[in-house]
ROZA-536104 format. One record per residue (C-alpha): residue number from 1; residue in one letter; y negated, z, x. Coordinates in Angstrom, 3 decimals. Each point is the difference from the previous one (the first is absolute). Example, Ala and Ser with C-alpha at 12.3 -4.5 7.8 and 13.67 -1.06 7.14 Angstrom:
BEGIN
+-----+------+----------+----------+----------+
|  nr | rest |    north |       up |     east |
+-----+------+----------+----------+----------+
|   1 |    a |    4.500 |    7.800 |   12.300 |
|   2 |    s |   -3.440 |   -0.660 |    1.370 |
+-----+------+----------+----------+----------+
***
This chain:
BEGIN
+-----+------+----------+----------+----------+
|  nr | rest |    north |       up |     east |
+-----+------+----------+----------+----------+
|   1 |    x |  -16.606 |    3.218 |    7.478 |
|   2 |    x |    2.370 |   -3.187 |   -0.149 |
|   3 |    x |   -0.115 |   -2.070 |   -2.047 |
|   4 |    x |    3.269 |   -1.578 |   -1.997 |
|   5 |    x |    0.074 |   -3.761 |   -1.032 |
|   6 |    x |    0.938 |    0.472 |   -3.389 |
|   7 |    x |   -2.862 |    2.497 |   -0.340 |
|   8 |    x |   -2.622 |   -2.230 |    1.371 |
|   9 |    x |    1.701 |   -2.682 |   -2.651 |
|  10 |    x |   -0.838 |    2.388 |   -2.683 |
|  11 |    x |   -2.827 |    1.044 |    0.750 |
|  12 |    x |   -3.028 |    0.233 |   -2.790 |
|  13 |    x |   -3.974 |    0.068 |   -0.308 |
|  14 |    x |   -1.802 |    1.423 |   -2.628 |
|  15 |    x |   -2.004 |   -2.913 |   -1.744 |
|  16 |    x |   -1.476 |   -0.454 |   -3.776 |
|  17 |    x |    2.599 |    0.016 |   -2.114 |
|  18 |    x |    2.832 |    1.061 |    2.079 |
|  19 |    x |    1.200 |   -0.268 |    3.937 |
|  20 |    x |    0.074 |   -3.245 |    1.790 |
|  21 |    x |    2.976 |   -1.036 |    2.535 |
|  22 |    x |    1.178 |   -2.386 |    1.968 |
|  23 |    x |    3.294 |   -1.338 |   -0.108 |
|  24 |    x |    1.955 |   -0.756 |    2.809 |
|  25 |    x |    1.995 |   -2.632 |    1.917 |
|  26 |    x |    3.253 |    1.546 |    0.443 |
|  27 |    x |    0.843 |    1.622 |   -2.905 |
|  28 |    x |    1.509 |   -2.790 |   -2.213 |
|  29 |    x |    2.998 |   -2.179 |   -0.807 |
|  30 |    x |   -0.890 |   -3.653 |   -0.130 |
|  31 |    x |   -3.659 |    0.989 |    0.302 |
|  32 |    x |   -0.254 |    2.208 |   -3.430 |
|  33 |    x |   -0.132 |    3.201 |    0.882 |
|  34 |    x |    2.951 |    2.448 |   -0.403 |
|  35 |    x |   -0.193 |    1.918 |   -3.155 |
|  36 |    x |    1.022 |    3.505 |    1.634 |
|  37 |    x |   -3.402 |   -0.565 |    1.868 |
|  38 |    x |   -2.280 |   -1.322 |   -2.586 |
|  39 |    x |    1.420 |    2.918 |   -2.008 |
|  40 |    x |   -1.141 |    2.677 |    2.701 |
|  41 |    x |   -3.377 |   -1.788 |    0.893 |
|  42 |    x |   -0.604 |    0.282 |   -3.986 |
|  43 |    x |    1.474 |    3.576 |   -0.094 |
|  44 |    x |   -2.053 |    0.914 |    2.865 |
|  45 |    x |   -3.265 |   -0.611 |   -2.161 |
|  46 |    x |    1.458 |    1.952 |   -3.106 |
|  47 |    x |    0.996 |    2.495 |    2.459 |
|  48 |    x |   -3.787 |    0.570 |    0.939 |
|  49 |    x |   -1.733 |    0.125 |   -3.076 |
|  50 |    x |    3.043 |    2.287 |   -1.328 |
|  51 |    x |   -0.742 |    2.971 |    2.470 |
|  52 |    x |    3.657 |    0.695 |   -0.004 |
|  53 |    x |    2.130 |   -0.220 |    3.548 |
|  54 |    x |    2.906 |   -2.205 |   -1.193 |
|  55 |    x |    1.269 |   -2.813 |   -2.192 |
|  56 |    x |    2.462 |    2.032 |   -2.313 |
|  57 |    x |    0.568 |   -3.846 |   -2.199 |
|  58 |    x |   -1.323 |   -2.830 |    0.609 |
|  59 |    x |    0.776 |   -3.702 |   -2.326 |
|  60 |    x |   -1.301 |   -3.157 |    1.068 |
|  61 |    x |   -0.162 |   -2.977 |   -1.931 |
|  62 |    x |   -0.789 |   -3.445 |    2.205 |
|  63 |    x |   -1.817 |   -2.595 |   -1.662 |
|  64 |    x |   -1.017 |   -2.144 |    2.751 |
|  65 |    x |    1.126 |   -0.467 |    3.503 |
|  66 |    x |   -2.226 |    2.316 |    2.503 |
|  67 |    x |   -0.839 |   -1.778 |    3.297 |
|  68 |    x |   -1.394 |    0.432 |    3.434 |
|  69 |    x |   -4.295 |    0.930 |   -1.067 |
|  70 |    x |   -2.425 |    2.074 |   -1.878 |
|  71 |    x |    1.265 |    1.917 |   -3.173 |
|  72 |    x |   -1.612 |    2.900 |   -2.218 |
|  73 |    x |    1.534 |    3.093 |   -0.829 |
|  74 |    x |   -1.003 |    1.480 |   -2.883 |
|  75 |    x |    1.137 |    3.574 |   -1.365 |
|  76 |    x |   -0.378 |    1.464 |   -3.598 |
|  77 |    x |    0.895 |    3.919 |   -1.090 |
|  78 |    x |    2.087 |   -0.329 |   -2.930 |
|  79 |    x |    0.503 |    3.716 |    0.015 |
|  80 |    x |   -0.537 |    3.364 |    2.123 |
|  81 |    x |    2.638 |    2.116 |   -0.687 |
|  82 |    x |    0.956 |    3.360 |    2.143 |
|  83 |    x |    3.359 |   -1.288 |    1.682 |
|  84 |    x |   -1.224 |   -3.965 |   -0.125 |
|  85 |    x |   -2.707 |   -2.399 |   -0.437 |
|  86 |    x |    0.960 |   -2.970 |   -1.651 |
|  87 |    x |   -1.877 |   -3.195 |    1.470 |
|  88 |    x |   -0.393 |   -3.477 |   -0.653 |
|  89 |    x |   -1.246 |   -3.402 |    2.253 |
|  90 |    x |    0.616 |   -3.396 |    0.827 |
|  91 |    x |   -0.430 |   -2.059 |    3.158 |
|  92 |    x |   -2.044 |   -2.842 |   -0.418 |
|  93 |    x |   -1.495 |   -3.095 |    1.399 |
|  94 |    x |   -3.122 |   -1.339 |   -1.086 |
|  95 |    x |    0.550 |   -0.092 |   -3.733 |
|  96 |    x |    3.748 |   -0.382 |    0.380 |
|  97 |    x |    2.055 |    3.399 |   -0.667 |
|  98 |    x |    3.099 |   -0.470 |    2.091 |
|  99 |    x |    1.176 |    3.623 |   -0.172 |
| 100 |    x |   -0.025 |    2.686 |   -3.060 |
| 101 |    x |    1.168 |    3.636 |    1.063 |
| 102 |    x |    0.634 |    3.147 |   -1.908 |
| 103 |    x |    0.639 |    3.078 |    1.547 |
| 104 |    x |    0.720 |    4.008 |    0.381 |
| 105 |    x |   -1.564 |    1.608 |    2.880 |
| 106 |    x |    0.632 |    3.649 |    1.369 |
| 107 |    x |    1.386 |    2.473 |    2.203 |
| 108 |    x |    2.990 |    0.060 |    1.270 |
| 109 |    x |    1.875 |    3.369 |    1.951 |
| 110 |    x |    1.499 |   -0.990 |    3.161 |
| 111 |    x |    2.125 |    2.801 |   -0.034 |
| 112 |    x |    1.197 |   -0.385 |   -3.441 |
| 113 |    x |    3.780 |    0.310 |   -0.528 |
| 114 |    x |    1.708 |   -3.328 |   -1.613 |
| 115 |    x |    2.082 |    2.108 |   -3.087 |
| 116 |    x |    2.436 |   -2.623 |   -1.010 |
| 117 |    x |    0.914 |   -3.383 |    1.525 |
| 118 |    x |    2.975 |   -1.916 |   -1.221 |
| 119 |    x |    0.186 |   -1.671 |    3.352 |
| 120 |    x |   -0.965 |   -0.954 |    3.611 |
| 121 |    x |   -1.520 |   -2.209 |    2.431 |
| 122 |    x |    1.618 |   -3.585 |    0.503 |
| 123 |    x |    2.855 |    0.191 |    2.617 |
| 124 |    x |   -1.268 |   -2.047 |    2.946 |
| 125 |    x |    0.532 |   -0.556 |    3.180 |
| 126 |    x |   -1.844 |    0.964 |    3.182 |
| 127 |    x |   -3.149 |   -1.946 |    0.069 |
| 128 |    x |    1.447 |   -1.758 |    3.141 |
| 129 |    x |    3.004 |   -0.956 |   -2.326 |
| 130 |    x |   -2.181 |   -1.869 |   -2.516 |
| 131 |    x |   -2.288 |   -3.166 |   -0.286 |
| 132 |    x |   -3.499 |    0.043 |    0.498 |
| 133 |    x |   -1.795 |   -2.293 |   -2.450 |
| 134 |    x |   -1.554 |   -2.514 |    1.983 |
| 135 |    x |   -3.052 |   -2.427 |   -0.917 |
| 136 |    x |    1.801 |   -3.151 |   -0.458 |
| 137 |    x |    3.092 |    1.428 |   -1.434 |
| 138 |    x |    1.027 |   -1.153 |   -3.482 |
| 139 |    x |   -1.707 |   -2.311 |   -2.234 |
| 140 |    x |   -3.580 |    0.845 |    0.405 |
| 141 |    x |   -2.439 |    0.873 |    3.119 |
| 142 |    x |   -0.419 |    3.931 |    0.039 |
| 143 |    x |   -2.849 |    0.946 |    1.919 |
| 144 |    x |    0.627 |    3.468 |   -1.454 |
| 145 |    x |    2.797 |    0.185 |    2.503 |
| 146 |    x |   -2.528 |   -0.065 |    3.082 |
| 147 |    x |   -1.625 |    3.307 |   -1.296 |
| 148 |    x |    3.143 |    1.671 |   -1.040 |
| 149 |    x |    3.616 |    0.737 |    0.868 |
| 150 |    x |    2.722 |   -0.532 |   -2.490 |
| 151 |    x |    3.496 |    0.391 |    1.261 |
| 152 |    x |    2.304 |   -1.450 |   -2.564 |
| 153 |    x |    3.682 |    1.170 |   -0.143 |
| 154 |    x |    2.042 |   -2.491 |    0.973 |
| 155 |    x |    1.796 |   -0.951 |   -2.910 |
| 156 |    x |   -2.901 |   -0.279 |   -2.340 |
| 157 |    x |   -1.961 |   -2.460 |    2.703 |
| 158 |    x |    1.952 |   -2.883 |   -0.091 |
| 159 |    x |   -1.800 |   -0.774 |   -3.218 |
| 160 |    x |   -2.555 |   -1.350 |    2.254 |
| 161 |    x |    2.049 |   -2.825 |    1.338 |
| 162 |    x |    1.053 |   -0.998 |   -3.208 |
| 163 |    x |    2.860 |    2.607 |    0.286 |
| 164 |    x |   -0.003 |    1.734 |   -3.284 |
| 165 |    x |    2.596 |    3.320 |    0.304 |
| 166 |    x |    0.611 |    0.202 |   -3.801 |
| 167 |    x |   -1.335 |    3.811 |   -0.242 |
| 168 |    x |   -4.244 |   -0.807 |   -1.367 |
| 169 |    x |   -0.367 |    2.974 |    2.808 |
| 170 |    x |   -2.668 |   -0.379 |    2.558 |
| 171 |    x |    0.360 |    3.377 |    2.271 |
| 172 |    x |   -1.488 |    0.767 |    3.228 |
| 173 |    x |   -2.944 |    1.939 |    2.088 |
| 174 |    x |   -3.530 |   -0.255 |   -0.316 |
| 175 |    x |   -3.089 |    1.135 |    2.818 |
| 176 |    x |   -3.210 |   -1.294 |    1.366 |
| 177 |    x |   -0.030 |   -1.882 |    2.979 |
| 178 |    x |   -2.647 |    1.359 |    1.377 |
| 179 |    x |    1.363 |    3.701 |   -0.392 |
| 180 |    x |   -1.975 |    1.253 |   -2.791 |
| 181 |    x |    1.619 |    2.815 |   -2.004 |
| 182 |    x |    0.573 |   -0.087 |   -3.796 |
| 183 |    x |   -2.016 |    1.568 |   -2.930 |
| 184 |    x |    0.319 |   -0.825 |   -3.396 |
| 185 |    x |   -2.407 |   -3.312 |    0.317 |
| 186 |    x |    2.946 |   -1.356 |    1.792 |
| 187 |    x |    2.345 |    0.541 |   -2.235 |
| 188 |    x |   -1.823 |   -2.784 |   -2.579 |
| 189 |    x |    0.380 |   -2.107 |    2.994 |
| 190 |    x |    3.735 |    0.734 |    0.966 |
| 191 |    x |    1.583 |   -0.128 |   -3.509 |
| 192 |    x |   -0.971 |   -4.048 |   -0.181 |
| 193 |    x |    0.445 |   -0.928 |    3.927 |
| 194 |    x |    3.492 |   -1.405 |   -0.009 |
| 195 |    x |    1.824 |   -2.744 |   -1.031 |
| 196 |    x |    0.983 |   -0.291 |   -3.836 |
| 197 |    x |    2.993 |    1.197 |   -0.463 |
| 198 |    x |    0.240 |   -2.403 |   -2.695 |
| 199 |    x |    0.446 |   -2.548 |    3.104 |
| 200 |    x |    3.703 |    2.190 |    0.652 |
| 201 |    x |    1.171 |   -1.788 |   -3.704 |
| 202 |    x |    1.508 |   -3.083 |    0.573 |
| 203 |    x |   -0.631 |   -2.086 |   -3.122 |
| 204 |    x |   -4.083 |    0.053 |    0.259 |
| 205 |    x |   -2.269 |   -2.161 |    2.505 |
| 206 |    x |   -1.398 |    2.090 |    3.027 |
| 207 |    x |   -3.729 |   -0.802 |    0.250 |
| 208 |    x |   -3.069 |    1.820 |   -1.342 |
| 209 |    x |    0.446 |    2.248 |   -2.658 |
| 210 |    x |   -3.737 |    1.066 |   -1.464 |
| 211 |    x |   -0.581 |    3.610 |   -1.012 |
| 212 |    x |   -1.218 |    0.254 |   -3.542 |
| 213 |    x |    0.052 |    4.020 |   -0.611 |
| 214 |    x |    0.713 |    2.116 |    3.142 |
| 215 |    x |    0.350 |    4.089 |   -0.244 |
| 216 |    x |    0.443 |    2.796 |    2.559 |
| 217 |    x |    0.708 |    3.561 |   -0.761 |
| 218 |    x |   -0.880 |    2.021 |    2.797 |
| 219 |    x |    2.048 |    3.132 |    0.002 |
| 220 |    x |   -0.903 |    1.054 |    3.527 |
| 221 |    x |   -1.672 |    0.396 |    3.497 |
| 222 |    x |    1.575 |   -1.673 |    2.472 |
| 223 |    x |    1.447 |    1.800 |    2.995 |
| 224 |    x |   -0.970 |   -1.649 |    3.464 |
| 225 |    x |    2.521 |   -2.519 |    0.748 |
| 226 |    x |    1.242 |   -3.775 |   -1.646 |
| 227 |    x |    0.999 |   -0.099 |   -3.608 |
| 228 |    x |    3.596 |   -1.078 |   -1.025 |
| 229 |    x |   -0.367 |   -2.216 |   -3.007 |
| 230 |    x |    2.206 |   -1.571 |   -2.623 |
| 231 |    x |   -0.642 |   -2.579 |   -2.528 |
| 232 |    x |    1.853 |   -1.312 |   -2.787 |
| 233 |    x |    0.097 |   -2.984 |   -2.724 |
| 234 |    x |    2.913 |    0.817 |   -2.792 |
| 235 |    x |   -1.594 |   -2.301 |   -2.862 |
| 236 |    x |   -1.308 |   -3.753 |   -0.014 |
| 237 |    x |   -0.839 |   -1.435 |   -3.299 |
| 238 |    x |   -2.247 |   -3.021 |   -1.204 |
| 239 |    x |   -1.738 |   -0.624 |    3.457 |
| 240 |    x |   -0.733 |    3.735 |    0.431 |
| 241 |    x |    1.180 |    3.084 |    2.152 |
| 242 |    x |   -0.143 |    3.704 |    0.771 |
| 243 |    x |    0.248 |    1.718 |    3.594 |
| 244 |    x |    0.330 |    3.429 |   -0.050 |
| 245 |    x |   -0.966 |    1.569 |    3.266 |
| 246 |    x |    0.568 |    3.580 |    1.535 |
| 247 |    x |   -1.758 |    1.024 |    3.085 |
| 248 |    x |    1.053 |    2.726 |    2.243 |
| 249 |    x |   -1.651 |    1.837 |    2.796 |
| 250 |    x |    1.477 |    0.524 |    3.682 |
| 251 |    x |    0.876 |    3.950 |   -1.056 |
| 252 |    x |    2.006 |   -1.814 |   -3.241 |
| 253 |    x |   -2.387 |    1.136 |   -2.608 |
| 254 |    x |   -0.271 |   -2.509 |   -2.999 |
| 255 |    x |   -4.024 |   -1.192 |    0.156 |
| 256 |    x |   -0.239 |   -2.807 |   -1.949 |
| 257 |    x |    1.386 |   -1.584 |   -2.881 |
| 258 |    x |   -0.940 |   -3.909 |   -1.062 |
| 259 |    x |    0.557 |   -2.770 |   -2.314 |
| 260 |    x |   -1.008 |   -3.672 |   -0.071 |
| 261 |    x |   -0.329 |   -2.056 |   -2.882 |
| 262 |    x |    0.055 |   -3.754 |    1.540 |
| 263 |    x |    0.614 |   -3.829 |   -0.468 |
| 264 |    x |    2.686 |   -1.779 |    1.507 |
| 265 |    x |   -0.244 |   -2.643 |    2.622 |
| 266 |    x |   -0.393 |   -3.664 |   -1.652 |
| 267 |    x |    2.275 |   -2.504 |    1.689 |
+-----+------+----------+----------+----------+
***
């Protein structure tokens, strides 16, 4: 059976006091790990000791950066309910918590019918019409970009060359590189793989923007095929934003919903 990269990046061992892993070259921006994958690998643990099949919410808060070595998952039943079990962890690093997660985990009915939704996926163009974020592009080194594709519509991706359209949109498509398909693991990833849309607002400084509080909704399973994604900043206040995100799958069911609580870049 083949084996994807970002499930070898994830993957756990049971130890005392949690699951040991290994994290990854290739999975960061500027060498700290992206928090859409630190959120998964941590996820992945809760996941585990939950017994349930999916991550229904997940909220991360990031108090340290996560790079490339050995971290501990650890996993704590806050409650065992009949639709959910609530879970807590952290990720950690010797003595140093870096990560603090609090989640839902259940099931989820792919066949499930979506009742009411005041809306759709992003318009975008063909994934030939858009830009594919490269590793070099923008203000920071995105190694994240070898292991995935992100085609950026074209009018949000000017941002990167110090372009800013006006809109605090980021849109665009979102796969693996290496072909694997989707499940609701990927979704933490996808919903915080692109470019800030803060970086689309002209008056702030385009550089790296830490994640404080970072929260996915999952709402779905994802149908074989890229995701169309949208992101959007409406408020900046005292050093601070919000990105909402919505995530859509290739048969235009909404999957994912997300928001970001995070610090502005510091000239």
């Amino acid at each position: 059976m083949e084996q994807y990269e970002f499930d070898q990046a994830i993957a756990l061992d049971r130890v005392d006091g949690g699951w040991s892993a290994v994290v990854p070259d290739g999975w960061d921006i500027n060498g700290n790990a992206n928090g859409g994958f630190v959120m998964a690998l941590g996820a992945s643990a809760l996941r585990a000791a939950s017994g349930r099949a999916h991550p229904l919410t997940v909220t991360a808060h990031y108090l340290a950066p996560v790079t490339t070595g050995s971290v501990l998952c650890t996993a704590e039943v806050v409650k065992q309910g009949k639709r959910f079990t609530t879970m807590t962890g952290s990720i950690r690093r010797g003595d140093r918590e870096c990560i603090r997660l609090l989640g839902a985990f259940g099931d989820l009915d792919p066949e499930a019918e979506q009742t009411f939704i005041d809306g759709g996926p992003p318009d975008l163009p063909p994934i030939d019409g858009c830009v594919r974020r490269t590793p070099e592009g923008g203000t920071a080194l995105v190694g994240l970009a070898n292991r995935l594709n992100m085609w950026i519509h074209p009018d949000d991706a000017e941002a990167l060359d110090d372009r800013p359209s006006g809109s605090g949109l980021t849109r665009g498509w979102f796969e693996f590189r290496d072909g694997r398909p989707m499940d609701t693991l990927a979704l933490l990833l996808a919903a915080d793989s692109f470019p800030p849309a803060v970086f689309n607002i002209p008056e702030v400084i385009r550089g790296w923007v830490p994640t404080v509080e970072y929260t996915v909704h999952v709402r779905g399973i994802p149908a074989p095929g890229p995701l169309r994604c949208i992101f959007q900043t409406r408020f900046v206040s005292g050093g601070v934003l919000h990105e909402d995100g919505e995530v859509w799958d290739s048969a235009g069911r909404l999957v994912a919903i997300s928001r970001q609580y995070g610090l502005l870049a510091q000239s």
